[in-house]
N, C-alpha and C positions, 0 to 999 in steps of 0.2 A: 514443924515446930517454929521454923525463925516468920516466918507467913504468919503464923497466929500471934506474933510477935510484935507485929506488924512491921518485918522486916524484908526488904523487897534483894533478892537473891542477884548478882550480876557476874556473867560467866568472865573473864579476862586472862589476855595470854599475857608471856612474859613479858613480851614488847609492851604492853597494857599498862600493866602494875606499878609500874614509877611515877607515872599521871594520874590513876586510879584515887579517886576521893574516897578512900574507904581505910575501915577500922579495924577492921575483922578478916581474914583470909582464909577461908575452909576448903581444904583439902581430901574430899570424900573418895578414898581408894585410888590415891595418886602415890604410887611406885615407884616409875618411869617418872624420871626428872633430870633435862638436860642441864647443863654446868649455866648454861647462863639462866634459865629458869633457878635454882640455884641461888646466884647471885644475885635474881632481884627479890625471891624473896627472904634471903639475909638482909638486903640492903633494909627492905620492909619491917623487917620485924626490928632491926636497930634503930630504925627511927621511931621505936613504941607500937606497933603493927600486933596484933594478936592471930597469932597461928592456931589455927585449930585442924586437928588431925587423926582421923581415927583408926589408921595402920601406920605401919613405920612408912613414912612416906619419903622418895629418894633414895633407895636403897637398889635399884636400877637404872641405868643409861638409860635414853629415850630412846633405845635400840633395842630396850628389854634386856640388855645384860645383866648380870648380878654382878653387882659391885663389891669392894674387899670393904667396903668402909662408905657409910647412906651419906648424901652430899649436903643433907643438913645438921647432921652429926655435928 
C-alpha cells in the first residue's frame, strides 16, 4: 500500500531515528521494545512524528518479557 503510494519504505534502529528525515514511523508487530527504543520514539512523536501501529506495540522488554505497563503507554 504505501509502494503504490509512491512511498519508499526505510528500516531504522533506535540509534537511526533522531537523524532519520522522516514523517511517518510504522511499527508492524513491534512488541519487544527496549527503554531506549522507547525514548526515541517519544522524543519522535513529540516533535510531530506520526506513529502508526497495528498491535499494542511495547508491551515487552527486548528480552521478550511482559511488562506490567507497554513503554509507550
Amino acid at each position: 500500500m504505501a509502494f503504490d503510494a509512491g512511498y519508499q519504505p526505510v528500516l531504522l534502529t533506535e540509534q537511526m531515528l533522531p537523524a532519520a528525515d522522516v514523517k511517518v514511523l510504522i511499527l508492524p508487530v513491534t512488541v519487544a521494545i527496549s527503554d531506549k527504543g522507547a525514548e526515541s520514539i517519544n522524543r519522535f512523536t513529540a516533535a510531530g512524528g506520526l506513529l502508526v501501529a497495528d498491535i499494542i506495540p511495547g508491551i515487552m522488554s527486548e528480552h521478550g518479557r511482559l511488562l506490567k505497563q507497554g513503554r509507550l503507554d
